[in-house]
N, C-alpha and C positions, 0 to 999 in steps of 0.2 A: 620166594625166599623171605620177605617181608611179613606174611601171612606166618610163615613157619620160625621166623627169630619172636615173633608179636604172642601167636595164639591166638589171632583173631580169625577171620573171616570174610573171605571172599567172594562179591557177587559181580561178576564178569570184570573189570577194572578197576570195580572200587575195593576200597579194604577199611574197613572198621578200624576205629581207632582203639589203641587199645583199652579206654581208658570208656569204652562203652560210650563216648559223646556224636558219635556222628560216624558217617564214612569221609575215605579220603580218596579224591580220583588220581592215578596213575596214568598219564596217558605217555603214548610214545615215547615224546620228546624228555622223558623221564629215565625211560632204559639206560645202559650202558651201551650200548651198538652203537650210537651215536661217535660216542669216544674210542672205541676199539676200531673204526675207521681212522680215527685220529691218529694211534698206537701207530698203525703199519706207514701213515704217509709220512710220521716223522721218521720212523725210521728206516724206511727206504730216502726218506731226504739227508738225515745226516749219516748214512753211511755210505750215498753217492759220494756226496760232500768231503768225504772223507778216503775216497778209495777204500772203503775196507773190504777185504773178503771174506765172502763167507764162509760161515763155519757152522757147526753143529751146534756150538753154543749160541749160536744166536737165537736159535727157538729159548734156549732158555732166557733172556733176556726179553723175548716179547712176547713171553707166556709171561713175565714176572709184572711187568707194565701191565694184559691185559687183566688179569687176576687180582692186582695191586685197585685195578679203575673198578673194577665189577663190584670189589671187597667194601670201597667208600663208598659208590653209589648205594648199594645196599644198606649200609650201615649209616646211611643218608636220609635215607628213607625209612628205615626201622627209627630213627629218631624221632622223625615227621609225622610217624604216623601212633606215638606213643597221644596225645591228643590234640584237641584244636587247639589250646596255648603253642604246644610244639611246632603244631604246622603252621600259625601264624608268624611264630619265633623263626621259624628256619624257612620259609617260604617266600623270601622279600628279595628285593633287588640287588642286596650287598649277598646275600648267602651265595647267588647267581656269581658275583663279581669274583666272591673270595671262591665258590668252589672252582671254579673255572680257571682261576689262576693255580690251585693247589694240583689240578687234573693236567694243567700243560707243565708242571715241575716235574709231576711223575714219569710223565711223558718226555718228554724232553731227559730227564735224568737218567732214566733207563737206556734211551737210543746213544745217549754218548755214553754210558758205561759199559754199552756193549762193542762201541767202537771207538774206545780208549787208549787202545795201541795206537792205532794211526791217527787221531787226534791230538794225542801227547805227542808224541813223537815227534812232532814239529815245531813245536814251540822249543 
């Protein structure tokens, strides 16, 4: 996906930056799977949590979360890999800190808006 938002080029996990300065490596721990295991334990957690039942709409809710996480990662990495300024810019310890917390909002956000009746409802 990255290769195809860029116009670069891919040799087996690396990807060309766009900006013709080098390649960048992609490894695993970089995908989205990672986080789309995240999606469903939250929200099998807070909808235990919650009693809620389920419904039909619920796929829509954790299709919207995993779709929402693919969307950023993606668009994470088409930034990173615009050159090596980019990926030294977005590549750091705080990018980790702050994506990570923005990835468990969405997460988090989505699981209680899907199960918003029986969460409100009590308070």
């Amino acid at each position: 996906m990255v290769i195809w938002l860029l116009g670069t080029e891919q040799i087996g996990n690396l990807v060309r930056f766009a900006d013709n300065s080098g390649y960048m490596l992609i490894t695993p721990a970089c995908t989205s799977f990672g986080n789309i295991s995240y999606v469903f334990l939250c929200w099998v957690t807070v909808t235990q949590w919650a009693n809620h039942r389920w419904s039909s709409s619920d796929l829509l809710w954790i299709s919207l979360a995993c779709i929402s996480l693919v969307a950023m990662n993606i668009t994470r990495m088409a930034l990173t890999a615009l050159s090596r300024w980019h990926y030294e810019m977005f590549h750091n310890q705080w990018e980790e800190l702050i994506l990570g917390t923005v990835f468990l909002c969405v997460i988090v956000g989505f699981s209680v808006m899907g199960a918003r009746r029986e969460l409100f409802s009590r308070a």
